[in-house]
Structures are given as C-alpha cells and as structure tokens.
N, C-alpha and C positions, 0 to 999 in steps of 0.2 A: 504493500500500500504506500503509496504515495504522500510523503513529509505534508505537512500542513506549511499554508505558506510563511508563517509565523515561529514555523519551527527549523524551517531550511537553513536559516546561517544565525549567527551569535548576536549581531546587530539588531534590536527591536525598533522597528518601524512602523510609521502611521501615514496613511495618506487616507485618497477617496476612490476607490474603482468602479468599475461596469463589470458585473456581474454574468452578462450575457446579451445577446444583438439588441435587445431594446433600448443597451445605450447608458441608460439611468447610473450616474455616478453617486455614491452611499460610500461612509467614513470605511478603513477596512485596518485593521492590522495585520501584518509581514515582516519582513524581515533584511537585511543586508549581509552582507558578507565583514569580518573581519578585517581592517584595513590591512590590505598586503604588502610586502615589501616594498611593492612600486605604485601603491594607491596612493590615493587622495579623498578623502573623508569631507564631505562639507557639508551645514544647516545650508538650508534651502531657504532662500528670502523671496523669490519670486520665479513663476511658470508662467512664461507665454501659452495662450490658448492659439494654435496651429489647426487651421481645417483637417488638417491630416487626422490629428485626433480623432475630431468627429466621424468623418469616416471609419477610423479602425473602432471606436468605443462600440459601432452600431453594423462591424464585419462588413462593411462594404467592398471591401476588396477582398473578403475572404480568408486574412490571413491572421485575423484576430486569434488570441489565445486569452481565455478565462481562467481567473478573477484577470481584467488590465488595469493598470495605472498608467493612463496616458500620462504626453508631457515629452517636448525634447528642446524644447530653449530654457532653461535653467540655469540660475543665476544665485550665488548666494556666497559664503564664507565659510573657507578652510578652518576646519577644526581639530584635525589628526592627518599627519602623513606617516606614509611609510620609510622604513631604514633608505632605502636607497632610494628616495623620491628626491631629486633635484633641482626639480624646475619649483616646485611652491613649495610653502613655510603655514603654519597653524594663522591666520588672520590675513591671510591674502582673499582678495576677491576674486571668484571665479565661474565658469562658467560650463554645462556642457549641452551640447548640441544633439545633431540625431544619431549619433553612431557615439559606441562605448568600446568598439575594439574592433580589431580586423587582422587576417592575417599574416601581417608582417613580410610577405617573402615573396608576394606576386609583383608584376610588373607595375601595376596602378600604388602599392600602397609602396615598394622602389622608388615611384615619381610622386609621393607626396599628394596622389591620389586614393587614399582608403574609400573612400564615397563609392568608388568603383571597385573596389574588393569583393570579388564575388564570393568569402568569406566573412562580410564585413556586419556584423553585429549592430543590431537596431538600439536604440535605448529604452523602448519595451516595446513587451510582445515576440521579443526573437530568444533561442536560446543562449546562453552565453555557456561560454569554453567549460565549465563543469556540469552544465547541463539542466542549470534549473534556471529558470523565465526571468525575463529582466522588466524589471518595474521603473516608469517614467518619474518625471518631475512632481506630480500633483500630491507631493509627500513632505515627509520634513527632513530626509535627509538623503544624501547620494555616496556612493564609494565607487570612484573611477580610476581606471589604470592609469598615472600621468600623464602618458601623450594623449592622451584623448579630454585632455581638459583643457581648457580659453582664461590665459588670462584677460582678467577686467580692466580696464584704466583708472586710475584713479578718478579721475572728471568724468567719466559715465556714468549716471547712475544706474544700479541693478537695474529696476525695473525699466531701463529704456533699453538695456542690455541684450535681457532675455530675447525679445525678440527676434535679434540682431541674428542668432544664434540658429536662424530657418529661414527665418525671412529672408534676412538681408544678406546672407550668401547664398542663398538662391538665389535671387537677382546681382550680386556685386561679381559672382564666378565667371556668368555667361557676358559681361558687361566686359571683361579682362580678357576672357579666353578669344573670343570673336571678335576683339581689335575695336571695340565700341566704348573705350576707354580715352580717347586722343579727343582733347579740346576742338569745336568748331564741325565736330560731325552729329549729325540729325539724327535722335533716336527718335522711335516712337515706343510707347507703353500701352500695352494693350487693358484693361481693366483697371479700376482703381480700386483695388482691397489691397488683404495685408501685405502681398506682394508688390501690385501696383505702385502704391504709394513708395514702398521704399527703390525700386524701381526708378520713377521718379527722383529720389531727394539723391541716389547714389550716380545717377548720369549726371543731375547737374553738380555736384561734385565733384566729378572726372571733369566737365568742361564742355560736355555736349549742349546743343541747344536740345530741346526735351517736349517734344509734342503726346500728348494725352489724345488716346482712339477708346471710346467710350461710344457704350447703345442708350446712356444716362444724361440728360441732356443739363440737368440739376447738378451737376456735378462740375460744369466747369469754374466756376466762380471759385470755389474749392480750392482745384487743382492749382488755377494760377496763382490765387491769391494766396494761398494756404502751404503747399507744396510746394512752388517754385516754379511750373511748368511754363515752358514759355509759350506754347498754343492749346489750345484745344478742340478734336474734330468729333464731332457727333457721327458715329459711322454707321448708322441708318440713314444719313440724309447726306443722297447721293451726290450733289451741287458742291457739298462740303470736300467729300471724300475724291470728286474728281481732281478738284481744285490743288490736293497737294501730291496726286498719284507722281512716280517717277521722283521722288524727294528725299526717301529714307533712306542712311547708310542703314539702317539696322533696327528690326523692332522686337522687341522683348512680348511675347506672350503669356499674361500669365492666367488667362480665364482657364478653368477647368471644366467649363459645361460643354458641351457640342457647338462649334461654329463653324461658319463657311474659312476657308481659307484665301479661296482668291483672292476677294477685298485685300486684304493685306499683304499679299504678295505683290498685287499692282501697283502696290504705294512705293516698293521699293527702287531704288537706281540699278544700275546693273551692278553684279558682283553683290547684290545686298543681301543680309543674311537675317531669315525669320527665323528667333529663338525660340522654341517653346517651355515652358518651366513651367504649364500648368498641365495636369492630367486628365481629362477629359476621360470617364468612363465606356466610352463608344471608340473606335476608331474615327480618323477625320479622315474626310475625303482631300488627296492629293491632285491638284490639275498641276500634272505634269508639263503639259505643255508651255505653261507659265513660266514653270523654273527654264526652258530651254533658253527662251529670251529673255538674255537680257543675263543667264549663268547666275543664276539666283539660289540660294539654299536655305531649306529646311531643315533647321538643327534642335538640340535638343540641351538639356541641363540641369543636372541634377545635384544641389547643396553645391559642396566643397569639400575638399582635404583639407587639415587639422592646419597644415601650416598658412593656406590661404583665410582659413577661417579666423587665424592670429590676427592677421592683416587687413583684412574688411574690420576686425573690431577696434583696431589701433587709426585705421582711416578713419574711420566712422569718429570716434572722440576728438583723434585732431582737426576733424571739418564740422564737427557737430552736428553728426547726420545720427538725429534720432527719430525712431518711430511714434506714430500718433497713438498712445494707448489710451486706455480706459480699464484703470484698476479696479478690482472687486475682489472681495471676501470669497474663502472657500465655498462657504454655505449658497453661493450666488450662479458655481458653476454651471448648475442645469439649465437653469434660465438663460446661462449665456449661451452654452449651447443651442437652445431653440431660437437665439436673438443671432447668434451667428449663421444658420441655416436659414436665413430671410437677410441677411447680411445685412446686419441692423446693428453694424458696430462701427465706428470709427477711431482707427481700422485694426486694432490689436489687443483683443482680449487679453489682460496680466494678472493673474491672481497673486494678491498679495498672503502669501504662503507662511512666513513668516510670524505674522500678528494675528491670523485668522484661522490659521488652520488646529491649532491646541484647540482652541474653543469646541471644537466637534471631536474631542481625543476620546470621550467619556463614554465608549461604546463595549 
C-alpha cells in the first residue's frame, strides 16, 4: 500500500489541493523531503496563479495526478541549505519556476536548455527521481535541488516576482531566441492576458516598437496607456488589420483558444517569424502557402533554461519590468479560478501565501 502523502518524507507540509477533475482546491496536509546535500529549503511568500494550473487542477490535458498542489512561479525565502549548496545562504530571496530537475546529461540540458529535457521534471504532478509526486507552490514551503532555483533581486519585490517565473520567460525566451530583441524592430502581441501583457512590457524593454492585435476593442486605452504599447489593432476589423499587413519583424502568440492563423501571418514582412507560446487544445490550421511568400515561419516556445531564467529576472529589476497583479488570500483561490476562466483578472493572479495560508492550517 501506498505511503500517505503526509507520510512520504520527514518535512510536514501544508498547502491547498484538487482532489480530483472537478478542480475544487481544499487545505491538504503532505509532506517534503529532507533538505539534501544540494537543496534548498524555503517558506513560501507568494504563488502566481498560471492558466496552466487551471487546466491541470481540472485534467484537461490528461496528465493530472491526484491529491495536486498546483503552482510553478514561487517566490519566497531561504530557510535551510544543504552541505554543498553554493549558490544560496539561509535569508536569500528566491524563486522556483516550472521545472525542479532534469537530466543532466542530454544535449538541451549541455546547452542550458533543461525546459527541453525530455527527462525534465515538472514542479507538480510529475514524478521526481525517487519516485513519489511533486507538489507545487500553493503551500508553505519548497525543497529544491540548487540549480533549479532563481535568485531574486533585491528591488523586486516577491510578489511581482513570482510571476516572472512563467510568464515572463515564456515570453522574454522566444523575444531573445528569434532575434526580436534589437531596438527599432516591430513586434506584434497577440492577446493581452498574463502572457500578453508581459509580452508587451519585455519588447518595449528590449527596444522594439510594440503593437497590440487584440478581438477586444476595450482594451486598447489599457494597452497604451497602461502597458506601454505603442499601437493598437482591433483584428476583427479588417480596415484596421489591412492597414498594417507587411509591417511585423515578428509577432508573439500567446492566445491558447483556437484561431485562424492567416491574419497574422499577412501582417508579417518577409523573413518574419510567428511565435506561438500559447497552446490551443485543437490543432490550428497551417496555410502553407502563406509561409512560401514572403519565407515566413511558424515557430514555437516553451518557458526557459534555468540560466536564461536568471536573466529575464535580473533584466526585469534592472528595467522595472513588472507584472500587473492582483493579490489575494489562500481562502480566495477558487473564486479566482472561476474569475480567471472568464478572464476577469488583471492580469496575474498572486496568492499571498505567506500571511494567509496558516489561517486555513486547522484541518
């Protein structure tokens, strides 16, 4: 029979999990692991709320594992290291992302690509290296093998952090990799949520001009005034969308629902390169044709390696590129879940984990 999750490792733990596909997160006790000689031990002060979550809390992709404690932007303060941990000290600020380990010896995690480790270990819901389940952020505390932890900056604060930590190398990776980083070149952003926007605030940082393609017409006052953007095109109304076809070096996707693709293939110049970084549950239809003229590409993007993730976060404090959150209480999480599935947030759910989460320990 099967340890109780409370009983698997030496470290008693508290968070809030899902139980099973309906989603519903409830307080749960678990457990951690022992800090190892190369961990890193930290309280947990704040969880970014990630779509990705919602989809696994509720199996939508199929690959959930029950009891889950979502959660993979996590942000908080060293408490215990290990004998041979180097890089942090007991009172550092730190952080971890969506991956917690990977296998060391492939060609991607060689080039400082673990994200592509087809070994590479989730930060929950996957199994880790001894074989029993890995629980997210939505807890009070974490035990990570060093390289797989983000220093903070001091002038960041956590909670504008965490985000930082999914969001925003999702979008700062594919901005670097496809040469959409050099001042004075046209990006476009395709949606504006939690990707979006930081999408937005990290090209005008690099130097690009930054045009917003939105089906939300409410949204542009926002985007410029708010975000930085420096146009914005309503891509239902075609007058709009002609007018700047042939103009993009490069535009960032980041909607996950089903869309047409042409429209924004046309927008591009030649050589221009359509990113996607959102996942769309359906496949999207390809007009090949399109790509012919004009030598156009459909590319793809997924997070970051540990070492570029250092560096979107160390860019991010010295430009002051933080995300738009909206803090709440653990006890708040379900509501935000149904508030984020109507996308009725702006634009980054962060539980404040920290001060709120003991309050529900009493179970």
């Amino acid at each position: 029979m099967a340890s109780q999750p409370e009983m698997e490792h030496p470290k008693k733990a508290f968070g809030w999990a899902a139980r099973d596909s309906s989603g519903v997160l409830s307080p749960f006790k678990f457990s951690r692991r022992e800090t190892g000689e190369k961990d890193v031990t930290f309280k947990v002060l704040y969880c970014g709320i990630c779509h990705s979550d919602l989809h696994m809390i509720k199996n939508e992709w199929g690959s959930s594992v029950y009891p889950l404690v979502p959660g993979h932007e996590i942000a908080g303060v060293v408490t215990e290291v290990g004998s041979k941990v180097q890089k942090f000290k007991v009172g550092d600020r730190v952080g971890v992302g969506c991956m917690v380990n990977s296998c060391r010896s492939c060609q991607s995690c060689a080039d400082n690509l673990e994200n592509y480790c087809p070994k590479m270990i989730l930060t929950y819901a996957a199994k880790n290296v001894d074989g029993t389940v890995t629980y997210g952020g939505y807890s009070d505390l974490m035990v990570s093998d060093e390289d797989f932890v983000i220093r903070i900056p001091d002038n960041l604060p956590l909670e504008a952090a965490a985000p930082l930590l999914c969001a925003g190398i999702t979008v700062y990776s594919p901005l670097k990799y496809y040469g959409l980083d050099k001042p004075g070149l046209h990006v476009g952003v395709v949606g504006l949520g939690g990707l979006g926007h930081m999408a937005v605030k990290f090209a005008k940082a690099l130097g690009a001009k930054v045009t917003v393609i939105s089906t939300s017409p409410n949204k542009k006052t926002e985007a410029i005034e708010k975000l930085g953007a420096d146009s914005f095109v309503v891509s239902r109304e075609q007058d709009q969308m002609k007018a700047v076809m042939g103009t993009f070096d490069g535009i960032i996707d980041t909607v996950s629902a089903v869309h047409p693709l042409l429209p924004l293939i046309s927008l591009l110049k030649p050589h221009g390169k359509l990113v996607m970084v959102g996942a769309p549950e359906k496949p999207l239809e390809v007009p090949v044709f399109s790509l012919l003229g004009g030598r156009k590409t459909i590319a793809g993007s997924m997070i970051g390696g540990i070492k570029e993730t250092q560096e979107m976060i160390d860019f991010a404090a010295k430009h002051d590129v933080k995300p738009e959150i909206e803090v709440i209480p653990m006890d708040y999480v379900n509501t935000a879940m149904e508030r984020l599935l109507k996308a009725d947030v702006k634009y980054r759910f962060v539980i404040d984990i920290g001060n709120t989460l003991k309050a529900s320990s009493s179970i």
